[in-house]
C-alpha positions as CSV (number, residue, x, y, z in Angstrom):
1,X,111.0,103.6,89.9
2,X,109.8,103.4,93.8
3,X,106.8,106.4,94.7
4,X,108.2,107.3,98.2
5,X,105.3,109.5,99.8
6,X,106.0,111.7,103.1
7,X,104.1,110.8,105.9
8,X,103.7,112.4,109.5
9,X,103.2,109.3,112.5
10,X,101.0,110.1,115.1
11,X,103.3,110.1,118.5
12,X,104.1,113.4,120.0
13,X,106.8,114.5,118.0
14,X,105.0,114.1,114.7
15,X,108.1,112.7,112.6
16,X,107.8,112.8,109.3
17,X,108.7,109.1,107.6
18,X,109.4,108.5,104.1
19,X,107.0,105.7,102.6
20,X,108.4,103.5,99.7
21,X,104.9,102.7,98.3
22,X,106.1,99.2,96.4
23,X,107.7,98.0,99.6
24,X,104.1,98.7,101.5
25,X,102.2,96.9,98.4
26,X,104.4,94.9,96.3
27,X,105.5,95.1,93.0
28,X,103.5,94.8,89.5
29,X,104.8,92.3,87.0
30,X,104.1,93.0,83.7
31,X,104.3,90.7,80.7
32,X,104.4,91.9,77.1
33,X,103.3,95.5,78.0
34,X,100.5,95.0,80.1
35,X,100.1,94.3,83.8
36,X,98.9,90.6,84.9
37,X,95.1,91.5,86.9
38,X,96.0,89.7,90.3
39,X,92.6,91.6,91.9
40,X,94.8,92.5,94.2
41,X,92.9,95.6,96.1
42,X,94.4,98.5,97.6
43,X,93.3,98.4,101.4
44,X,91.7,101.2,102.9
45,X,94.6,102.0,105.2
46,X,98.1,100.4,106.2
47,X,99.4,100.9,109.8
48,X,102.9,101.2,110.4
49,X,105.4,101.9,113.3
50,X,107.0,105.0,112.9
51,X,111.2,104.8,112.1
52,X,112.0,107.7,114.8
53,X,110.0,107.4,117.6
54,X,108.5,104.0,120.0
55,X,105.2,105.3,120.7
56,X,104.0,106.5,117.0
57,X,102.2,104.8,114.0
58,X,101.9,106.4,110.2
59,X,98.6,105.7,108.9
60,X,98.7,105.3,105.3
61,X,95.4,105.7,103.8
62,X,94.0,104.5,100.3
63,X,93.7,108.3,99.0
64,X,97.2,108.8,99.9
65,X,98.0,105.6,97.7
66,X,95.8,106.4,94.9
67,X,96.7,110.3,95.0
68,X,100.5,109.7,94.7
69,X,100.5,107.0,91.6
């Protein structure tokens, strides 16, 4: 199941954009119950251009990632 996380972007209308977490960092495979350690890190923020507006970007820090799984 996909964590979507709500997200304002920065431009002047401050949309709010819905985030689907596993298309921002990919998906986990798992074999026989446990996940496969890829030491893949989280990074400490994702840029993105905002779906509404041209001039805004939704920042998607590492708390926000951690917070919501």
């Amino acid at each position: 199941m996909a964590n979507i996380i709500r997200v304002q972007c920065t431009g002047a209308g401050r949309h709010v954009n819905e985030i689907n977490l596993e298309d921002v960092l990919g998906s986990t495979v798992i074999l026989d119950g446990s996940p496969i350690a890829t030491g893949r890190p989280v990074p400490d923020r994702i840029i993105r251009k905002c779906d509404v507006c041209s001039e805004g970007r939704v920042i998607i820090t590492r708390e926000m990632v951690e917070r919501s799984l």
